[in-house]
Every structure is written in C-alpha cells, then in structure tokens.
C-alpha positions in Angstrom: -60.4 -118.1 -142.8 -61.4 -121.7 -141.8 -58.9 -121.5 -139.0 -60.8 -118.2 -137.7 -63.9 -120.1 -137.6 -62.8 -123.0 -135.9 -60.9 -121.1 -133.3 -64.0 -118.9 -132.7 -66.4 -122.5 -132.6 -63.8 -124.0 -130.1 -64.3 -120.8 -128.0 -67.7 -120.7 -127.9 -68.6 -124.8 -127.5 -65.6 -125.6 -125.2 -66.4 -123.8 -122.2 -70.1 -125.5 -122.6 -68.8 -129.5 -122.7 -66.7 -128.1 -120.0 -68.9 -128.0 -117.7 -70.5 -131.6 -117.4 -70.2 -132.4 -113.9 -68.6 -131.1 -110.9 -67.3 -134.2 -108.9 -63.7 -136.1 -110.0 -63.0 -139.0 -109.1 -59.9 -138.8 -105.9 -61.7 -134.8 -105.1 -63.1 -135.6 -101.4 -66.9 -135.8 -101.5 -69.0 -132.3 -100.9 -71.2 -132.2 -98.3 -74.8 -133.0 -98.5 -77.4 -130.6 -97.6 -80.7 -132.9 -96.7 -84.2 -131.1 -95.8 -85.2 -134.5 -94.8 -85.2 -138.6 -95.0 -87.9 -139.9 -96.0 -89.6 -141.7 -93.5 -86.7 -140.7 -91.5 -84.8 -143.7 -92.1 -80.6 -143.1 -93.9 -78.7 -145.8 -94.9 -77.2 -148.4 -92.8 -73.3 -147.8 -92.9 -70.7 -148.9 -95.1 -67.2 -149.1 -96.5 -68.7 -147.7 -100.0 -71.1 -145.0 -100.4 -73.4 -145.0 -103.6 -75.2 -141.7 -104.3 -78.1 -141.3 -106.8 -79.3 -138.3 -108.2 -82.7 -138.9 -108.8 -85.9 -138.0 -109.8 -89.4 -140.1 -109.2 -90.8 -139.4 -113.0 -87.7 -140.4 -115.0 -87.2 -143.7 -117.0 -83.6 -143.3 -117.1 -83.0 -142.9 -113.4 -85.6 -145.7 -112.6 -83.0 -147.7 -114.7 -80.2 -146.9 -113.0 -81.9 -147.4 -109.2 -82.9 -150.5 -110.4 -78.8 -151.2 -111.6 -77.9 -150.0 -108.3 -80.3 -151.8 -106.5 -79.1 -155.1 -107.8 -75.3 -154.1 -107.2 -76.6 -153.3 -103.4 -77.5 -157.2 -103.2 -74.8 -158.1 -104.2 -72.0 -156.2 -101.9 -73.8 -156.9 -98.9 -72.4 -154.1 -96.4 -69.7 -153.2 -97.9 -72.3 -150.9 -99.7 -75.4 -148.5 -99.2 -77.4 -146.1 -101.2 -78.7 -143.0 -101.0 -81.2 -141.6 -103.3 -81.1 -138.0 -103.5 -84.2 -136.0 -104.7 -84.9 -132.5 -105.3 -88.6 -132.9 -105.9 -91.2 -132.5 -102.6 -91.5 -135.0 -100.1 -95.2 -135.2 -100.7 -94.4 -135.9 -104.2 -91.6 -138.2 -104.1 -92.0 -140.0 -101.0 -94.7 -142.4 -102.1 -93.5 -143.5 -105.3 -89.8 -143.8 -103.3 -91.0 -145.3 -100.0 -91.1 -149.2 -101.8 -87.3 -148.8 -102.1 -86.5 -148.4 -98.8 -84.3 -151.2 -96.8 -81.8 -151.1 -94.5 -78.7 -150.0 -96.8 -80.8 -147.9 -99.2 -82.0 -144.4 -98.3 -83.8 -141.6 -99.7 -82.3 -137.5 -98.6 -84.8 -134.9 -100.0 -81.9 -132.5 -100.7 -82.4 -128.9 -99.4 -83.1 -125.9 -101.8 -81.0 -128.0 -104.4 -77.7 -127.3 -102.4 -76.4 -131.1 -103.1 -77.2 -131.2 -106.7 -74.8 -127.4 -106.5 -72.3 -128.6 -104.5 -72.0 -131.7 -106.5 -72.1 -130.0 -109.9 -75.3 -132.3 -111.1 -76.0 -130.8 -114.4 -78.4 -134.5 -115.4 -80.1 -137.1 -114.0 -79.4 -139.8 -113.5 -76.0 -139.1 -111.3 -74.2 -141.2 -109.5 -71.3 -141.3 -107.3 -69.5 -143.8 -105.7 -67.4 -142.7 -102.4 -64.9 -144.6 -100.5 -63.5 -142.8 -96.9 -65.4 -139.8 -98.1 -63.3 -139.3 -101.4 -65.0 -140.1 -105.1 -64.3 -143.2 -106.5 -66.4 -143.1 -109.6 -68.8 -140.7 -111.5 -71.8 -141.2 -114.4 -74.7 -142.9 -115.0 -76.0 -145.1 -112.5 -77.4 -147.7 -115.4 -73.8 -147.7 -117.1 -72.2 -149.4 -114.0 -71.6 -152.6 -115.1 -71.1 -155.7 -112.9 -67.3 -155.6 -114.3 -66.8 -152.1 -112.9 -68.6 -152.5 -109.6 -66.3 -155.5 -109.1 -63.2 -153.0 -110.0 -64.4 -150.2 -107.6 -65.4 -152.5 -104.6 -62.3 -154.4 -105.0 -59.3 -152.2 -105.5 -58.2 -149.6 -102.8 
C-alpha cells in the first residue's frame, strides 16, 4: 500500500518540479521578441551575453541586477546585459532608465513572448550566452565571482 502511494505522489509532483525552466545550458538561445528598448538604446556588443528576467518592483531581482551589474565592470567587453521586462514602458522605464550604460540594456519584451520562449517560470532569470548558445541558467544573485570567472574563461 505505501508503495501505491508513493508511486501515485511521484506521478502527480514529478511532472510539476519538471517544469522549472525551459533553457539548458549548450540548447542554442531562443529568440527574443522586444516591443521596445527603452530609451531606444541595446547593449553595446560582446563575446558573452547576459540576460535578466526582470521586474522593476522585486527585491530579489534588484539583487541580482545589482550582482550583474558588478560582474559587467568587471568583464569589460567581453560582456553586456540585457534586462528584460514584461511590465509597461511607462511603468518600468523610469525606475530602469538609471541603469542604463553602454553594455547594459533594457528590451520591454512583447506580449510575454521572451519569458514563453525562454520557459521563465520566476524572477529573477538569468542567462548567460556565448555564440548564441546557453552557457549558464538561475538566479542572477547566485552568480558568484568564482562562477563568472568559470563561464567567461572556459570555451
């Protein structure tokens, strides 16, 4: 009887952890579906693409921008940001418009299509790309130094 019940738990929980997030790391980046940029202004090029699922109200994802932000000083061009938002432009873009610099961007995704294509199930979500393939998933604030060094590093 207990093995019942835990085969019939296994079925009903599994397919929910399942389905985390989308993106693997090697799978070749989505495309991303942008209504706009704010103040029409993407990020600078670079080896290393860092996207940021994002929104203006959450602690957590202020966390991670500023993790990221401080891993974008330190990589110099070898990599850029782009914040992506589904909340309105009039909404987001003034509380986002102080983040703005050359290798840092902020896409207002369009009718949530990049959150879809992506997968993003939570916020904060990041993902690192190299030649348009995934080269690391999770939460922006989690990347430490040691891992950034790892990612940027190794090809």
């Amino acid at each position: 009887m207990k093995q019942l019940f835990v085969i019939i738990f296994a079925t009903l929980v599994l397919p929910l952890t399942t389905q985390a997030q989308n993106v693997i790391v090697g799978d070749k980046t989505p495309d991303m579906h942008v209504r706009k940029w704010l103040m029409d202004t993407e990020p600078s090029e670079a080896e290393y693409s860092c996207l940021l699922f994002f929104h203006s109200r959450s602690h957590l994802c202020q966390q991670a921008l500023t993790s990221l932000k401080r891993h974008i000083s330190n990589y110099g061009d070898r990599l850029n940001l782009t914040i992506i938002t589904k909340e309105a432009y009039e909404q987001a873009g003034v509380a986002l418009t102080e983040h703005l610099k050359e290798r840092i961007g902020v896409a207002f995704d369009d009718n949530g299509k990049t959150f879809r294509y992506f997968g993003v199930k939570f916020i904060p979500f990041c993902v690192i790309t190299h030649k348009k393939r995934v080269v690391w998933c999770g939460n922006g604030a989690l990347l430490n130094d040691e891992t950034m060094s790892k990612i940027i590093t190794t090809k």
